[in-house]
N, C-alpha and C positions, 0 to 999 in steps of 0.2 A: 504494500500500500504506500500510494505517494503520496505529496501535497500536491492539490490543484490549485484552482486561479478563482478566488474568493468575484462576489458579484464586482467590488470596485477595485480588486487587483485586474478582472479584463476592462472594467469601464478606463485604468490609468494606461491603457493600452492603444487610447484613440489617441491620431493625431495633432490634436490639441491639448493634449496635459499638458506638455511641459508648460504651459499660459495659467492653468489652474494650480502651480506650484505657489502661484503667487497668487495669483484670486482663482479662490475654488468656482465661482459663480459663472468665470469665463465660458461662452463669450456675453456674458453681462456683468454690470459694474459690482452690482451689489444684491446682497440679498433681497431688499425692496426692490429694486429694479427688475429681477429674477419673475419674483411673485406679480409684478405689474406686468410682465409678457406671460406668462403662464397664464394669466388670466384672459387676455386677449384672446390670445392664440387658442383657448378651450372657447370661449366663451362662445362662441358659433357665429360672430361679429363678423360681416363682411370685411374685406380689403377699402373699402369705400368708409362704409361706420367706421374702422379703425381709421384710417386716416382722418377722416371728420373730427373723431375724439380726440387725435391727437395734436389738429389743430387750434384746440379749444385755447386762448389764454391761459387759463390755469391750470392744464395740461403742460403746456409750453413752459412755465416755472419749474417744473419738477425736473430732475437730476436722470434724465432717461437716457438711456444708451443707444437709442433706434427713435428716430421721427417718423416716420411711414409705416404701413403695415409691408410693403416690400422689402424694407432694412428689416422687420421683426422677423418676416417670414425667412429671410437668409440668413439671420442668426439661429433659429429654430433650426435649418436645414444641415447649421454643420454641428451642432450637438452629436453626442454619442447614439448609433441606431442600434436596433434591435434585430431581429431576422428581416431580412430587405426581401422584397416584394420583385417577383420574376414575369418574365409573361409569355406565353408561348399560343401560336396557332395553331388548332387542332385540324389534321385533314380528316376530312369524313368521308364513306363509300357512298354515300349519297347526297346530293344536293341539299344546300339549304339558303333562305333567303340572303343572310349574311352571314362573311367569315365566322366560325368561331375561334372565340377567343379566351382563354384561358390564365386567369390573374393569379399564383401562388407564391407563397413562401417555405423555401425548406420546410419539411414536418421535423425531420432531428433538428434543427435548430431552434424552432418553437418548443421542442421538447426538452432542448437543454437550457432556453433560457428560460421555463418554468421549474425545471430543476435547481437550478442554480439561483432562480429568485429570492433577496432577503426575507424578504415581506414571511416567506412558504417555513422562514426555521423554526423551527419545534413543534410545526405545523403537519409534518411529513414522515409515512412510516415505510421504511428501507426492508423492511423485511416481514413473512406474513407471520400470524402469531393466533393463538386462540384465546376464547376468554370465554372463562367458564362465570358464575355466580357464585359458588364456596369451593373451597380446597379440595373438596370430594371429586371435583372435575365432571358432575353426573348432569348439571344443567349447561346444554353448552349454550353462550349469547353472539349475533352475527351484529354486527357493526358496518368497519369498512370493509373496502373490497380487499385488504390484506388480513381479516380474518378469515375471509370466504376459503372452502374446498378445492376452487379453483387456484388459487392464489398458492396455495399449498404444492398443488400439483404441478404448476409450472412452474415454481421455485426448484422441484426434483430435478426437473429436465434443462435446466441450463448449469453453464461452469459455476463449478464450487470458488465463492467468492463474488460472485455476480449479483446485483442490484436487480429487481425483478422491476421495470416501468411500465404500466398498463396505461393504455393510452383510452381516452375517451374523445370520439367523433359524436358530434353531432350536424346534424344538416336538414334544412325546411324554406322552403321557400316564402319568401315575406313581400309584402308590399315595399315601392321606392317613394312614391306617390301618392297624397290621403285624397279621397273624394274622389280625383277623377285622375286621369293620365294613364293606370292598368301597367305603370311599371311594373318590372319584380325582379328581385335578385335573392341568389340562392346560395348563402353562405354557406362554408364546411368551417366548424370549429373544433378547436382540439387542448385536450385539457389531462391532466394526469389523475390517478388513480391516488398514487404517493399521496398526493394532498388532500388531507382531513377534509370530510365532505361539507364541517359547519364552517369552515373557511371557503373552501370550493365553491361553496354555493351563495357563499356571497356574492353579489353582482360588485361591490364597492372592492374586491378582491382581484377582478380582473383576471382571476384563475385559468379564463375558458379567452381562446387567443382566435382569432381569425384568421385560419390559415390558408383559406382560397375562395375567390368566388366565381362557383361553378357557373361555366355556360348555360345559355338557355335558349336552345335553340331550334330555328324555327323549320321544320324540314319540309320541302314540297315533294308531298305526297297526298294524292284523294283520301286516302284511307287513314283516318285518326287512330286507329288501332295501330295500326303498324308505324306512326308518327310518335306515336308512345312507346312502341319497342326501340325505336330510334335512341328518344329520347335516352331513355333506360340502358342501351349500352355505350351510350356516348359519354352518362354518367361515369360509371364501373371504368369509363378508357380514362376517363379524367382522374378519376380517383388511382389508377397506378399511378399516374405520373406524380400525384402528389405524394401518393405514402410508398413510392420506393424507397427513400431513406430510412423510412422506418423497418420495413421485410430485412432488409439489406442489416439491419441494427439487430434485426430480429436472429439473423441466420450466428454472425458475426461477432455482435455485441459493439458497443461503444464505449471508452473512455470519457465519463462527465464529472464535473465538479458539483457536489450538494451545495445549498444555500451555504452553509460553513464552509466551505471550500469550494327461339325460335321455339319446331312441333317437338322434338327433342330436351328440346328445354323446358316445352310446357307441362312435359312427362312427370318431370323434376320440381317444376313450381319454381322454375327463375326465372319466371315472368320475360321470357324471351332471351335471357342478358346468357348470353353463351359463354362468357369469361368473366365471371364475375370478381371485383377485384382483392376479395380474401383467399381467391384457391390458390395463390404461393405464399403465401403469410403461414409462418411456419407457428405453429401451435394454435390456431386460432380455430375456430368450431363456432359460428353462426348460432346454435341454440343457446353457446353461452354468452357471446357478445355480445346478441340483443335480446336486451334487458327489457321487462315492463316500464311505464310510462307512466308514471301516475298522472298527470296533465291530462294527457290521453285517453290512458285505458279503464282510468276510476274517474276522474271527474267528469269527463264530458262523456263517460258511460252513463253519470248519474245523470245530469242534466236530457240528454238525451232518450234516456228508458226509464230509471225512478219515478222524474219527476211526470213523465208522461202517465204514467201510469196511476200516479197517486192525482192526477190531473182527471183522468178518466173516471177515478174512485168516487172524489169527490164535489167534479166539477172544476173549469175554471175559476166562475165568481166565490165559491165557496173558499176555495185554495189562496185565492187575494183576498179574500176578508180574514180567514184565521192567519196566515202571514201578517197579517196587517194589524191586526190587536195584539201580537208578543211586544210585548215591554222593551225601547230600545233598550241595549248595551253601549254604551260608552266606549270606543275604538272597533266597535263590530258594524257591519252595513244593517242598517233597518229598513225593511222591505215596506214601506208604507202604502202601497199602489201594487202588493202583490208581487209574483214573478214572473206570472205570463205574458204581461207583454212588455217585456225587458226589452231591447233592439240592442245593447252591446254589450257581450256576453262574454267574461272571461273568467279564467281560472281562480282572482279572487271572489266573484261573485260566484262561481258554480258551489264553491267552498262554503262560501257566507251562507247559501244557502243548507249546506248539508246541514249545518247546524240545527235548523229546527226543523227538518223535515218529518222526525220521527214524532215531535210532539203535536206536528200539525195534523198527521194521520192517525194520531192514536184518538180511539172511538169508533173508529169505521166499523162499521157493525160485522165483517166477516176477519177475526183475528188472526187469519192464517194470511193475510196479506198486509196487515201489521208487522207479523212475523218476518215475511220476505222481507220486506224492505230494511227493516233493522237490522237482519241478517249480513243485509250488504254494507250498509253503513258501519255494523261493527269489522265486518270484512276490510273495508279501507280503511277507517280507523288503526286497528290493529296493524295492519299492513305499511301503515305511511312511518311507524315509532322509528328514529335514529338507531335503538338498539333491538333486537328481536331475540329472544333466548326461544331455545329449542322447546322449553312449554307454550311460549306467545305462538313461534311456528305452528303448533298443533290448534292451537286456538282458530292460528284463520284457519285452516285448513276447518275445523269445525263448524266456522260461521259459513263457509259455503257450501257445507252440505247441508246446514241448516235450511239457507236461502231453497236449494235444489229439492228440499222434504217437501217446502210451504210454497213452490213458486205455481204450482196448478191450479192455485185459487184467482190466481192475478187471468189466467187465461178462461177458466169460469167464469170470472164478471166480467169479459171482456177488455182490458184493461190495457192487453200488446194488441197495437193496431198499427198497419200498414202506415207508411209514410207518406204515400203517395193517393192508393185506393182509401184509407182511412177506416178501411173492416176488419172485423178481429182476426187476429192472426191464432193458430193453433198448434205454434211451438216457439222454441226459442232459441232460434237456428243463426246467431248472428256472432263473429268472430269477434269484440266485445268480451262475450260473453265466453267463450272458449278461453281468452287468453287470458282468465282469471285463475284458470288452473295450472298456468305454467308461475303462478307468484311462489309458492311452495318451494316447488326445486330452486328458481332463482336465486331464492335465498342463502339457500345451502353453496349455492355455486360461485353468485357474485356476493354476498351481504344484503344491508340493508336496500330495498327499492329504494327509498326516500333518496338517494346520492345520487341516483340518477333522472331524476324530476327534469322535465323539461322547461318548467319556471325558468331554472337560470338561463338556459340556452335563449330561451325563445326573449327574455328582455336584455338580453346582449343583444338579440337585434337590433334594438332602439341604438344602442352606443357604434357599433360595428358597420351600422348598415345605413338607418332611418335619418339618424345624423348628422353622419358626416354626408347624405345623398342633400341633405337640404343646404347646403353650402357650395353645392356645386352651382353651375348653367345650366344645368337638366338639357345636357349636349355627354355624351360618351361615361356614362357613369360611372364602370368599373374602373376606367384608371382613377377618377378624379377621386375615388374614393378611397383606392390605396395612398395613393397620393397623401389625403387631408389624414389617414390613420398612423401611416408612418410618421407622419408630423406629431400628432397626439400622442403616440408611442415614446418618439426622444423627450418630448416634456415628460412624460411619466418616467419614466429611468430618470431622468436626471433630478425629478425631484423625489424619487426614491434618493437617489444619493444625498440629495440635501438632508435629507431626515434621518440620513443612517449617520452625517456629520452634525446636527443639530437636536436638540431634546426634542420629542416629541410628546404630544398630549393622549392622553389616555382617554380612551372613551369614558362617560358618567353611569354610573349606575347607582341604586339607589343603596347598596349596601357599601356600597365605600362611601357615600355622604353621609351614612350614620358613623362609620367607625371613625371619620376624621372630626365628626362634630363632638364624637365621646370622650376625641383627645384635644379638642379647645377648652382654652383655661376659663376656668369658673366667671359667671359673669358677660362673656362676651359674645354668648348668644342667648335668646330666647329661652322659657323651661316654662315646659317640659319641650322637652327636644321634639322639632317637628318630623325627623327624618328618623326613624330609630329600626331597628332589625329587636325581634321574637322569634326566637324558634328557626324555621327556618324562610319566614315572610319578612320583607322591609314594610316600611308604612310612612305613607308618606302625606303629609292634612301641609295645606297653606299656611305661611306665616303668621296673617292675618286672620283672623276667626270671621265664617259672614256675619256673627252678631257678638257683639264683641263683650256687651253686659248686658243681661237679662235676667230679671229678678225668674226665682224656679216657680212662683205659680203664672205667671205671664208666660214662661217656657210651655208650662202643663197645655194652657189654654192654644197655646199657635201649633202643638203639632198632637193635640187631640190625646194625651197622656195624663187622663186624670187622678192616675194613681203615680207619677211622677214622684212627689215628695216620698210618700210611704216605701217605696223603692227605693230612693237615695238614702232614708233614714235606716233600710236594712240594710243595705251596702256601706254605710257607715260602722254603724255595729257590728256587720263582719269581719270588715278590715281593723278596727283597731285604730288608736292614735297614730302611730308609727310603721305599724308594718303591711306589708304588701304583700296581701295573699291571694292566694288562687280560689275562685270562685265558683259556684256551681248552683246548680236551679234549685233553689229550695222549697220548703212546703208554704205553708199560709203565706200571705202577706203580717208582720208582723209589727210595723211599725203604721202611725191613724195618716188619714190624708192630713191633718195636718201637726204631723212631727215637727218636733225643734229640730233644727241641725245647725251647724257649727256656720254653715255658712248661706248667703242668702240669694245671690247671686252667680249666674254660670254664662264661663264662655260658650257658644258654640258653632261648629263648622257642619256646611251641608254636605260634603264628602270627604273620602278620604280612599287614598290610591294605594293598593297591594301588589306589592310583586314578588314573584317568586322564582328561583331558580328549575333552569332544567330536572325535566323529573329522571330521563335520560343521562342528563349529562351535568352534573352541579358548573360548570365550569361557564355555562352559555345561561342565560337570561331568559324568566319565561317572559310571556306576554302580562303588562301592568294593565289590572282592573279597576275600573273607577267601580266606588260603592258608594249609594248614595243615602242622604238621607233628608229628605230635603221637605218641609209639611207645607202643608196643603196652598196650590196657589195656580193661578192656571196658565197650561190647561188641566192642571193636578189638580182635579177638584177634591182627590184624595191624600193626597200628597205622594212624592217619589219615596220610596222605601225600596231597598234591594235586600237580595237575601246572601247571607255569609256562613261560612263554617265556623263554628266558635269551640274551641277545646274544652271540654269537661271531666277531665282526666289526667291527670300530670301523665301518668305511666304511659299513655300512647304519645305519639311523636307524631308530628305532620313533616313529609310526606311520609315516611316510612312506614308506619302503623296503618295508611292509605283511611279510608274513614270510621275506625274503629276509634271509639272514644272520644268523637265530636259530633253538634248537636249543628243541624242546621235552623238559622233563626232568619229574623226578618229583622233589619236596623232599624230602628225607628227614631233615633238621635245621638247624635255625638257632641259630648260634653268637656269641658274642665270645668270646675269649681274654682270659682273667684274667693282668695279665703281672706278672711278679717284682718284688717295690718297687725302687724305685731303677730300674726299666729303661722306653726309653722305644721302641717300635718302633712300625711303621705299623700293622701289626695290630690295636693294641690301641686302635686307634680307627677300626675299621674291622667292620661284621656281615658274619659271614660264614654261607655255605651250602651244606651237601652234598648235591649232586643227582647224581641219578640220570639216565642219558642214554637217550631214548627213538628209538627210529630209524623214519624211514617208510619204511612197504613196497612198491614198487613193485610195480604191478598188473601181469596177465599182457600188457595191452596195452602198457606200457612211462608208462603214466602213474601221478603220486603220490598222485591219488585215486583210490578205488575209483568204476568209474562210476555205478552204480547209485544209491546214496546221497549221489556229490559229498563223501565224506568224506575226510580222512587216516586211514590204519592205519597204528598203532605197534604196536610191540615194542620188548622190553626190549635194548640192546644191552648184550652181556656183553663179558669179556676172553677170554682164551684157556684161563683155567680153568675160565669157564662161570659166574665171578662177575659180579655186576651193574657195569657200567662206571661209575664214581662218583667226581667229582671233588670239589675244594672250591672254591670261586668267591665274589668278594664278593656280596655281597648284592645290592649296587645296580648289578649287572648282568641282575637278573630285570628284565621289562619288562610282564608282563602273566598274568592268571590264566591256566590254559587248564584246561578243564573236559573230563577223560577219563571217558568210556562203556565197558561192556564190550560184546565184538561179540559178539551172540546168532549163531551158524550152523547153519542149518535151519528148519524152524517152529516148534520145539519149545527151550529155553533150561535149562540144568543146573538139578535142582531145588535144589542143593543150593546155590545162590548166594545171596548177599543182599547189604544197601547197604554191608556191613559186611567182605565178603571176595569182593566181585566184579569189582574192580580187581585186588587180588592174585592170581588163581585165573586171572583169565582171560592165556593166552598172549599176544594181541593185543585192542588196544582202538583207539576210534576219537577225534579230534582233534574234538569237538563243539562247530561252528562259530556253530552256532543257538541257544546260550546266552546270548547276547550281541551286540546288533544291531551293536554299535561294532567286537566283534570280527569279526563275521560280514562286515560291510563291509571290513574292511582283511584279512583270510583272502581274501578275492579276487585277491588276488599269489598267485602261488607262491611256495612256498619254492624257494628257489636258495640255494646254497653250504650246505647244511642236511646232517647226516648220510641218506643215503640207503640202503636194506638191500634185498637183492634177495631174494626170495622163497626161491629156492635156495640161499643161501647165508649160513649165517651170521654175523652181527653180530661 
């Protein structure tokens, strides 16, 4: 083993270092001056706008190194490049309107300078590995694609000492043109395996490179079928010529530096392509290379069949009115207008919607198509987790045969219908649906599906393609656009090098602004601390409070909590002068509505934001929920109240323990106590919250979900007057959002409901698990030691 040539030992290899011995920034004056071309030069600014701007007066003052955007654009061009852009005309055996033409870049040079990128270190796994759950080694878990069986297998088959690079293509053709014009161009992008898929699949990571963009071309022939077989092996010809480097790497191996250093064929089903360009690619096998799609094969399965179907169940207008009374979320889309007649339809809305599609159908009067549908949603669910361990494996594998026990009710009520005829159809003959059985093996073969999602490819479009096409003439696009990328490229290296010379900023999260705020000196911020970590949730309420003094019976009266006092007066006498303990539902109310207490006055705030770590991965950030609590005011004629996990239990642990020994409740205000000068007790550096206790209802089968939907059912549990059972608990014993649905029963949903009083109105609502992958994954416990309410008998 040697040394190699680190990213800015080959960057000191252009020929212009020796200029940066003495200004690193060369050929710019200064670091500001750097950052005011960079900015330019990305900013999608004409040559015309830049010059404009830069004739401005008080442009003209400033210390700049280029007056025109022709000076900026020639300083830009002799920066350090990255794989340079080739271009070659392809002959064809048949005629076509124009030459084609052919735009790539080395594939091994795109591969070594994702290899050797800084950005990718500690990011990258050199070799495959397994990973089990306990030391037993009896649960195995699939991850990246260097834990997968394949990775294993072809690490056998090459030289001992060899680095194993699995290369990732993607390629789709995209618009150049929005509205009208019917351009299009057909990128190939290519991206490594080595690097971790929560980095990979960042778009702000740039992990996935542009390495050619395929012809598209137009061939004279009558016959459109045989214009497509055209197409199709002109493809596969274009594709040797770009991934020769790689076969050739493949046979051979390569020396790289890490970051630290036709009727015949239709026999066959190759869609006419007689040379397709894997069959010299030495180790490679087509069932394992191409991967499921979750973009594709689950989400716009769902949009396309699901939702048809649950469409068919129970109606369009039906489907947009229960859509349309779920409660928004706070960072989630709210479907106010329904989803059928949506007109742009994409991967995050198809998503958006999976979220409550289960709770929209549950009631339909035949529960074996209840059944399907949930089957499939815990199918992708399950399917999409970062990590998969060999029990989760068998899980989907179960949720599809699930779906395949209950799916002939869907075709009894008529539900799969023709696309075109629009009559029921009487099977379920569509590939789709076939290619949900090849996720299983995948698994086992490449890892986790979720790494190979076509989300990121398809919005590197935007940057790669959509772009840089709008800064051209819309005169010869493919060069102008290698062109304007290679440009964009040497600014990104060269300000990767400024940051690898310069400190850099850390992204924010909410658990490093509590631990720096725990180590500011006494005094110099606010208390109780607005930013704090419990367990394993951050919490984060405004500054500011929205009501900042308000006497507690004036509180009672505005968010409709008339047993307010009598609650704080029991939460006083449980806690104690000084100490701060852990809380839990108690029996009677035992203190009068009007108790003395020590103080008279309370801050409070209408929300307050939870986030929590990957359930996957601690390492990555989950999604932050707003929880609200906000009384009555319009169009809340009821007031905003969300519902939250609250721990009732020291001994269990969120997430670990998953929902065993927490209670889900309804917020219904968040407090501090204003305490009397001169006094100093634990309270008054402590947020507290009055919730509300929601109880599940056991099904007639003696189970806590309802079967059909897989869900929990609450009700509101009361006291014995038939008031709502409502305690006061600190704060930072919520542990997580929980997003309540109302439960539609029948085919038919109260017209009189909406997003605004369909939580209030409805009797029982359901625990919607599919809001939330992270929560959906740890909802997979039962609750145990949880309040429990039997059907017969009340709360």
């Amino acid at each position: 083993m040697g040394d190699g040539q680190t990213f800015l030992a080959r960057f000191a290899l252009d020929s212009f270092s020796v200029h940066r011995k003495l200004n690193p920034y060369y050929p710019f004056s200064t670091l500001a001056d750097w950052k005011m071309a960079n900015f330019l030069l990305t900013s999608g600014l004409s040559m015309r706008a830049i010059n404009t701007y830069l004739s401005l007066e008080l442009t003209k003052t400033l210390p700049l190194s280029f007056q025109s955007a022709k000076e900026l654009r020639f300083r830009a061009e002799i920066l350090p490049s990255g794989p340079v852009w080739k271009f070659k005309v392809i002959p064809t055996t048949h005629p076509t309107k124009q030459p084609v033409h052919l735009y790539y870049r080395d594939s091994l040079d795109c591969i070594e300078s994702l290899f050797n990128n800084p950005i990718f270190a500690g990011e990258m796994d050199f070799s495959p590995y397994r990973l089990f759950t306990t030391a037993e080694r009896i649960v195995r878990v699939y991850t990246e694609w260097m834990s997968s069986d394949a990775a294993w297998e072809l690490q056998s088959q090459i030289t001992d000492g060899g680095t194993l690079c699995g290369v990732i293509l993607s390629s789709d053709k995209t618009n150049i043109t929005n509205v009208c014009g019917g351009r299009v161009a057909h990128p190939l992008l290519i991206s490594l395996t080595n690097i971790r898929m929560k980095t990979r699949n960042k778009a702000s990571s740039h992990a996935f490179l542009l390495l050619a963009l395929m012809p598209i071309p137009r061939f004279v022939h009558p016959t459109t079928r045989i214009c497509s077989v055209l197409e199709a092996r002109l493809f596969h010809q274009c594709l040797d010529i770009v991934l020769e480097p790689l076969k050739t790497a493949a046979r051979v191996g390569r020396m790289m530096s890490d970051p630290l250093g036709n009727l015949q064929c239709e026999k066959y089903r190759l869609s006419g392509v007689s040379h397709p360009f894997f069959r010299d690619w030495p180790l490679s096998c087509p069932s394992r290379f191409l991967t499921p799609k979750c973009l594709h094969h689950w989400h716009r399965f769902f949009w396309d069949h699901d939702l048809g179907w649950c469409i068919e169940a129970l109606g369009s207008r039906e489907l947009n009115f229960r859509f349309s009374v779920l409660p928004p979320v706070t960072g989630v889309r709210h479907f106010s207008q329904g989803v059928t007649q949506l007109k742009q339809i994409t991967g995050r809305t198809q998503r958006n919607a999976q979220r409550y599609i289960v709770v929209v159908l549950a009631g339909f009067p035949d529960a074996r198509v209840v059944t399907a549908i949930r089957a499939l949603m815990d199918f992708r669910y399950l399917a999409q987790a970062p990590a998969i361990s060999s029990t989760t494996r068998d899980k989907i594998a179960a949720a599809l045969a699930e779906f395949h026990q209950h799916k002939q009710a869907i075709l009894d009520h008529g539900l799969r219908r023709g696309g075109q005829t629009k009559l029921p159809l009487e099977h379920f003959n569509f590939p789709k649906l076939e290619l949900l059985h090849n996720v299983v093996p995948s698994i086992n073969n490449v890892g986790s599906i979720l790494q190979w999602t076509a989300d990121t490819t398809e919005h590197a479009h935007i940057e790669v393609i959509k772009d840089p096409a709008s800064m051209t003439n819309n005169m010869n696009y493919d060069a102008q656009i290698c062109r304007t990328l290679d440009r964009d490229e040497k600014c990104r290296l060269f300000n990767t090098t400024i940051k690898l010379w310069s400190p850099h900023r850390k992204a924010t999260n909410l658990f490093a602004v509590a631990q720096r705020l725990l180590e500011a000196p006494p005094g110099s911020i606010p208390s109780p601390l607005r930013v704090f970590v419990a367990g394993s949730t951050a919490f984060h309420l405004n500054r500011e409070p929205s009501i900042r003094r308000m006497s507690i019976d004036d509180a009672a009266q505005k968010f409709d909590l008339p047993d307010l006092r009598g609650a704080l007066g029991d939460y006083v006498n449980r806690e104690g002068a000084f100490a701060q303990n852990f809380h839990v539902f108690g029996g009677p109310r035992r203190s009068s509505h009007d108790a003395e207490l020590p103080f008279n006055e309370l801050r409070v705030w209408y929300k307050v934001r939870l986030q929590q770590k990957s359930y996957h991965d601690l390492s990555t950030l989950g999604l932050a929920f707003m929880v609200h609590a906000h009384p009555p005011c319009q169009p809340w004629k009821y007031g905003r109240y969300d519902g939250a996990l609250l721990n009732i239990d020291e001994a269990h642990a969120w997430p670990s323990s998953g929902l065993a020994g927490h209670s889900v409740v309804l917020v219904r205000m968040i407090m501090c106590p204003t305490a009397r000068r001169r006094q100093t007790c634990s309270w008054t550096d402590r947020f507290l919250v009055y919730a509300e206790r929601l109880d599940i209802v056991t099904q007639a089968n003696g189970s806590v979900v309802e079967p059909s939907s897989g869900l929990h059912v609450l009700k509101r549990a009361t006291r014995a007057s038939g008031a709502p059972f409502g305690e006061i608990f600190p704060l930072d014993q919520l542990r997580s959002y929980c997003n309540l649905a109302p439960r539609f029963d029948g085919a038919q949903a109260d017209s009189r409901l909406s997003c605004y009083n369909s939580i209030h109105s409805s009797p029982t609502m359901f625990l919607n698990k599919y809001i939330d992958k992270d929560f959906y994954y740890i909802s997979k416990t039962r609750f145990r030691n949880s309040h429990l309410s039997d059907t017969a008998i009340t709360a």
